[in-house]
Every structure is written in structure tokens, then in C-alpha cells.
N, C-alpha and C positions, 0 to 999 in steps of 0.2 A: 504494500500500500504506500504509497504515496502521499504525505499529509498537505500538501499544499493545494492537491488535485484534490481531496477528501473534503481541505474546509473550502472551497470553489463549489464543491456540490450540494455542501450542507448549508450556504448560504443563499442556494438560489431557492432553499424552500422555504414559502411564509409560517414559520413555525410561532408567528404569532397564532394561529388558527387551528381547531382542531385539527382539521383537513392535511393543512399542512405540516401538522404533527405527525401523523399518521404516516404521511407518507416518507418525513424523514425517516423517522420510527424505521419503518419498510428500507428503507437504504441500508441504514446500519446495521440491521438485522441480516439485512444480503450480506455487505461487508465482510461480517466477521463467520456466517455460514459458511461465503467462497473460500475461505480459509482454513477451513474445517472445523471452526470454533462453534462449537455448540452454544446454541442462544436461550435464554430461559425467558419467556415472555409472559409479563405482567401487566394487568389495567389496574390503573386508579382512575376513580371517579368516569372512567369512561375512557381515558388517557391511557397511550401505550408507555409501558416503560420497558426498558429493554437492558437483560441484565448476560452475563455470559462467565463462566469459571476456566482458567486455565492451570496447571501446575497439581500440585502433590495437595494430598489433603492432609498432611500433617507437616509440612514446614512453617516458615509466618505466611501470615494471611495480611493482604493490602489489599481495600477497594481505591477504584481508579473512580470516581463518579463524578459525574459532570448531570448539564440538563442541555435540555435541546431548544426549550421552549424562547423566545424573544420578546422581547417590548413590543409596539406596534410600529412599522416603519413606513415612507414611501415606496408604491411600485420599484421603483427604481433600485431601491436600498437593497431588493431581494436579486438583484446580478451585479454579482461580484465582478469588481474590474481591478486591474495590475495597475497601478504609477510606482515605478522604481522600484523600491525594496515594499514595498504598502500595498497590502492586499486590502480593499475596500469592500464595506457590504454591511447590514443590518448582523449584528453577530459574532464578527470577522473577532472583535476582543473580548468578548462575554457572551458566550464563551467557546461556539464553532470551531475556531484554532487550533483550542485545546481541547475540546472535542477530538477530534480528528488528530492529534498528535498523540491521547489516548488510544485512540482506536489502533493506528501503529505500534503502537506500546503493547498493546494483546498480540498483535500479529509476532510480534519479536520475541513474546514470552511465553510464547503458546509451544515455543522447543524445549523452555527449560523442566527440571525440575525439582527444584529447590523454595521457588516460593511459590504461595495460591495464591492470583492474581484476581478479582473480583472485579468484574466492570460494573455498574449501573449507571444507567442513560435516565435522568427522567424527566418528565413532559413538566413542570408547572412550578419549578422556581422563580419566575415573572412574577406568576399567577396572583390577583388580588383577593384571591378563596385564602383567607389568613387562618381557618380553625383545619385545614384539612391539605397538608402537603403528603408525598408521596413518598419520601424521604424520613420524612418522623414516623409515617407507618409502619414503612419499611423495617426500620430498625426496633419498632416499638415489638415488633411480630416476631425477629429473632433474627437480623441479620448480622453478623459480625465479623471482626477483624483485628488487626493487631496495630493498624495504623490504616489511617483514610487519610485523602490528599481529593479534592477537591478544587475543579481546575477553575475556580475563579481570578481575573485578570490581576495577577500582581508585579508585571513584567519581571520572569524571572528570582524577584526576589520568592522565602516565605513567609505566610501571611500565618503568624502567629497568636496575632489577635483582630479580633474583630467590634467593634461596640455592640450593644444590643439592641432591643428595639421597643420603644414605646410607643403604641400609636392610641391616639386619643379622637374622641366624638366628642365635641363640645358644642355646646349648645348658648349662645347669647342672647338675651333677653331686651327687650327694645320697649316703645312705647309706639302704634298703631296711632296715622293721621291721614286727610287728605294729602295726595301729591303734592295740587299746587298753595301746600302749605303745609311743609316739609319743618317749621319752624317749630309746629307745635307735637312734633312727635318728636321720637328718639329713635333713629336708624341703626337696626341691630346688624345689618351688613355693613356699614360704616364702624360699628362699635367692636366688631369681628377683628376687622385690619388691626384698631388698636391694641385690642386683646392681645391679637397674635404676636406682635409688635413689643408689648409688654413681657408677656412669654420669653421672647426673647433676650430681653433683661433681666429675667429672674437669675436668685445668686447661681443653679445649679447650670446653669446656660454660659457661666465667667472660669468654669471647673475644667481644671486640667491634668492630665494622667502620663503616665510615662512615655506610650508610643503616642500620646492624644492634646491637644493643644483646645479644644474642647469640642462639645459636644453639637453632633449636628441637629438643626429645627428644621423641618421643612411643614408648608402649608399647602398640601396635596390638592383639596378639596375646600370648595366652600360653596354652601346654597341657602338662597335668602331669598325672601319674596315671595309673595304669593299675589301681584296686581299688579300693574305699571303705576299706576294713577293711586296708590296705598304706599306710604313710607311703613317698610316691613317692621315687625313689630319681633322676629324671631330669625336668628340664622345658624345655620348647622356648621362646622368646618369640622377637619377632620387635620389631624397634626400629626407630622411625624417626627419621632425625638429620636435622635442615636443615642443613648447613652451610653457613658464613659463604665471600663470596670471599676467598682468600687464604688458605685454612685447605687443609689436605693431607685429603685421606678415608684416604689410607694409613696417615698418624701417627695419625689418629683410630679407626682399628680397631685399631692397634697399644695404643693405651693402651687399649681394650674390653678386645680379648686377654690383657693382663696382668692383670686382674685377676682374683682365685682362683676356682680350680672353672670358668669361662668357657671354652666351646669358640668361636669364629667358623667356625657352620657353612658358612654364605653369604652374599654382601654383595652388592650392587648398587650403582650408584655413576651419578648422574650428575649433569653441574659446572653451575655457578653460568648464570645470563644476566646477561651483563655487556653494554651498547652505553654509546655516547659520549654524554653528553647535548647537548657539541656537533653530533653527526650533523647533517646538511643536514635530513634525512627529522623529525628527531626534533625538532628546531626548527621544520621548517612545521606539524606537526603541533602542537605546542602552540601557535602563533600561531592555530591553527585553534580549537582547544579552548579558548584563552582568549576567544572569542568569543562561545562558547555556556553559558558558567557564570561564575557572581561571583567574586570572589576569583583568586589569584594559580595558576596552575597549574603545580602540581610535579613531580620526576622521582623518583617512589616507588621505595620496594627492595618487595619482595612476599616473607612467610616461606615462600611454597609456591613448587618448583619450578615451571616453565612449555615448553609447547609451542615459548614462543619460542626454546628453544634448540635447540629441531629446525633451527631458519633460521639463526639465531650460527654454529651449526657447520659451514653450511656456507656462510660468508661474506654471508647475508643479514641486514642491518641488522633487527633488529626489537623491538620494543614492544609491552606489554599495557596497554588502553585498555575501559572498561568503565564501564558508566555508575555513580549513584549509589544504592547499597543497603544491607543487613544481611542476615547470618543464615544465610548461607550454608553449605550442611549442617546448620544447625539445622532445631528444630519451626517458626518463624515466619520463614521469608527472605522477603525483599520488595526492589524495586525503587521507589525512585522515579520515576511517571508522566512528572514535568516530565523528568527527565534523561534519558526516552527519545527525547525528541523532541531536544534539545539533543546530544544524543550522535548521532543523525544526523543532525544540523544541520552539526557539526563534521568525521564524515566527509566529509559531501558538498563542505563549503568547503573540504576538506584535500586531497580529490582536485579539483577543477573548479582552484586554483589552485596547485596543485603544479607546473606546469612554469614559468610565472613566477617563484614564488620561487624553486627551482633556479636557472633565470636571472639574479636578481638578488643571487643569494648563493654561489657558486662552481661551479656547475654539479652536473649529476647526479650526481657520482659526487665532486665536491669536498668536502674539510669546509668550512664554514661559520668567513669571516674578519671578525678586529674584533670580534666580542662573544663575551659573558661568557656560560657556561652557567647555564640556570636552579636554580633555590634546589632542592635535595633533602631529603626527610625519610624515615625510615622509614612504613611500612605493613607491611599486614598480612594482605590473605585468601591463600587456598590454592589450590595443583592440583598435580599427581605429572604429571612426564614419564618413563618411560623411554628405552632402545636399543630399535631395532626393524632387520632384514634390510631389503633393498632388496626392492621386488616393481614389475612393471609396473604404470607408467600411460601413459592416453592420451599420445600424443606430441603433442597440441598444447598438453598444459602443460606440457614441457619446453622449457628453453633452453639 
């Protein structure tokens, strides 16, 4: 396989859409079939997820998982075009590239055998369905491993932490008037902005953390009004908070809720990915990584929640690893060419010598003695995890 040919193909389907889930779904399932990889095939909620085992069943066990699914883009975004080294396209860096440079990564460890290499593919990490991912299922039903790596965009570096996520329904309270006398009422969509605005200024929004310089707000949503010709008397928004590790989401709704007029309709809540940057798993992997890029390779924070904490929480060491790009959810995302290859160059050296260094550094399940953890900085792209119900899956990716 060919990863640059792979993420060309996987970019030209609108995997914003069922439709075009499905039929990626159907590619990668070819894929790794033509190869003789047996595919174990799963739905959530109606969604393909596409999962496949290669290697021994008692060496370490690594899932590879990524998603397929995308924001919404223009026609256009879904054909991928070359300028230089920059491959362009809806996807091309969150997370297609690395998509497709996993899928390689099975094709090259499907000889060995020394580790169980675990793919999952799934449909609806975009997804704005917040009580039901396919991933917190997954694992909640009995999926397991020794280390998960998750290919969200953190060029090359890894992404050691991640903030959490608080998302809030708020609800502001106005005072109902004629239009054109707007004087004598209190506009709850005008009162919204300052809200949010204030929000902004609270002490927990000034809070800063090791990899984190604080915390991010966004104002996703907002709806207000019910008449042209009626100063609204009620407006809904809906908020999204990265919180920092260390930071409470409960003190941080509490001070939302204090302030005037503020109902908290509803919250969502979920914590930080925190791993050791000593980890055994987290150190061969950068030994691995620092092989295939120049420069020193770090242990990033990421201001977007992550997948990976579907595995933290249930005692699976894991990391987000993704090759090098821009633009992600914007008009022009693009992947760097070169670091498609270099990022599964780094997989395949991280798994082919992963039970040696295990071996050489305290064993499978030992931390990692004598040295110094690597240098961390903050970063920066995005992805939303939520909670999801347990649902069945096959029993032979259960341990």
C-alpha cells in the first residue's frame, strides 16, 4: 500500500455523510482484505466501524485507531489536489493521512510476530451525538491493549495531554417588548454576547497549566427569538470550555451559574488525557519517531479533547501521534507528503521493535528506569470525545 495514494482516496469521500461513511468504510475494508488481513466488522448507531487483528495473541497488544468521519466541507474540499510537498483536501490532517499511514502500518505488521496489532477505524468522532461514541463503547464492552496511539494531528510530535471538555446549555433571561420599542424591554440575545463575554473573564478562564497557557471558550451555538417585531425575552447558547488538568468542571459551572440572569441548562463533562511521559510504551514510541523527523520530538498537550481517553479510563496507556499539517476544519487543510511516509516509517519501527525495548527497559508493563522524561511544550489542534453505553463487540477483540 501506498499511503499517499490511500489518503488521495480517502479524501475524495464525503465522510461527513452517512453515505459516505459507508463507502469509505467499504475501501478500507477492501484494503486491508487485498492483503489478507482479516476485517472484523462493526455498527454503531447505524455506522460502520471497521476493526482488523494482526500478530501473536500473547505478545503486547497496540490498537492503531483513528476515525474516518469529517466536519462538513465544500464540494470541492472532497478532491484532493498536490501543490508541492501539501497534499490538500477536507481530512488530508484530521485525520485521513494518518488514517492511511495506519493502514500501511497493518500491511507491514501483518509479517510479524511478536506484537498484536489492533486496528479500529470509527465512523463519529466529529459526531455532535455527545452521550453515545463508538469508541467509549467499544472499550466499555471489552476491548483492550497494552498501549493505544491515536492518530490525531500533532505533526509528528506526542500528544501526551489533552484538556477536557465542558460543554454547557445556558439559558439567559430577558424582558419581552414591542420591536419598535426595543427601549422598554431587555434583549436576552444581546444579554447572551455579554454573558459569554463575561464567561470569558471568569478567574478559571486566567488558569494556566504546564503544557497549557489556559483554557479554551468557544461559543458554538446560540438561539434567540421567537418574532422579528418582539425584543426576545429568552436565549439559549450553548458553550464550549477546554478545561485545563487540574481544574474542577464543577467549580467551573458553578462560577457560569453565578452569574446574572444564567440558567445551566445542561453540561457534559469529560476529563482531561493525562499519560506519563515516562510510560515504557511512550518512550519507545518517541525513540521510534525521533527517527523518522529532524528535530527533537516532544510530548505535546492538545487544546481539543481526545479518543484517547476512551483507553486512560480504562487503564490503557495511550497517545495521539499524527503526522505533519495545517488547517484543520478550515477552507485549506493539508498534510505534509514527506511526513506521510515518515509517520509510517515510525509506526512500523515502533511496533517491529517494541518487545526488545520492553526488554531492555523494565519490561511490558514496567515504567521505564534511569532516565529523564522528554522536553514538553504546549500544542494545539482539536477533536471532542464524549461518554458512550457499553454495546457488543466481536469477542476476539476482547481481553
Amino acid at each position: 500500500m501506498d499511503e499517499r495514494a490511500l489518503a488521495e482516496r480517502l479524501i475524495g469521500y464525503d465522510t461527513s455523510t452517512a453515505d459516505g461513511l459507508r463507502a469509505a468504510a467499504g475501501f478500507v475494508k477492501g484494503c486491508l482484505e487485498f492483503r489478507d488481513i482479516e476485517v472484523i466488522e462493526h455498527e454503531h448507531q447505524g455506522l460502520p466501524v471497521v476493526m482488523a487483528d494482526v500478530g501473536p495473541s500473547d505478545g503486547p497488544a497496540v490498537i492503531l485507531h483513528g476515525h474516518l468521519d469529517v466536519v462538513p466541507g465544500r464540494a470541492g474540499q472532497f478532491e484532493a489536489r498536490v501543490e508541492g510537498e501539501r497534499l490538500y483536501g477536507r481530512g488530508a490532517y484530521d485525520m485521513k493521512g494518518a488514517l492511511a499511514g495506519m493502514l500501511c502500518a497493518m500491511e507491514d505488521a501483518a509479517a510479524q510476530d511478536r506484537v498484536r496489532v489492533r486496528f479500529i477505524c470509527t465512523p463519529d468522532e466529529e459526531s455532535e451525538e455527545i452521550d453515545d461514541r463508538s469508541t467509549d463503547a467499544l472499550v466499555a464492552s471489552g476491548v483492550r491493549a497494552d498501549f493505544a496511539i491515536t492518530g490525531e494531528p500533532t505533526d509528528l510530535h506526542i500528544g501526551v495531554q489533552a484538556k477536557g471538555v465542558l460543554a454547557m446549555r445556558l439559558a439567559i433571561s430577558g424582558t419581552a417588548a414591542h420591536g419598535s420599542t426595543p427601549w422598554l424591554g431587555d434583549n436576552a440575545v444581546l444579554k447572551a454576547i455579554d454573558v459569554f463575554r463575561a464567561i470569558e473573564s471568569l478567574p478559571f478562564a486566567r488558569e494556566s497549566s504546564e503544557l497549557f497557557d489556559r483554557p479554551s471558550i468557544n461559543l458554538g451555538r446560540i438561539m434567540g427569538g421567537d418574532a422579528l417585531n418582539k425584543v426576545p425575552d429568552l436565549c439559549v447558547m450553548d458553550v464550549d470550555v477546554r478545561y485545563l488538568p487540574g481544574q474542577d468542571p464543577a467549580d467551573l459551572t458553578a462560577q457560569v451559574a453565578a452569574l446574572p440572569d444564567v440558567e445551566v441548562m445542561r453540561t457534559f463533562t469529560r476529563v482531561p488525557a493525562i499519560v506519563s511521559p515516562a510510560n515504557p510504551y511512550v518512550r519507545a514510541l518517541r525513540e521510534s519517531v525521533g527517527r523518522s523527523r529532524s528535530g527533537e520530538v516532544l510530548g505535546v498537550g492538545r487544546d481539543g479533547s481526545s479518543d484517547a481517553v476512551s483507553f486512560l479510563e480504562a487503564g490503557i496507556p495511550a497517545v495521539e501521534l499524527g503526522p505533519v499539517g495545517a488547517g484543520h476544519h478550515g477552507p485549506e487543510e493539508w498534510v505534509s507528503i514527506p511526513s506521510l511516509a515518515d509517520y509510517r516509517r515510525a509506526l512500523g519501527d515502533f511496533l517491529r521493535e517494541l518487545p526488545d525495548w520492553l526488554a531492555r527497559h523494565g519490561g511490558r508493563n514496567g515504567e521505564v528506569l534511569g532516565s529523564a522524561p522528554p522536553v514538553l511544550r504546549p500544542d494545539a489542534p482539536d477533536a471532542s470525545v464524549p461518554d458512550a453505553p457499553a454495546a457488543s463487540v466481536p469477542e476476539e477483540l476482547a481481553r
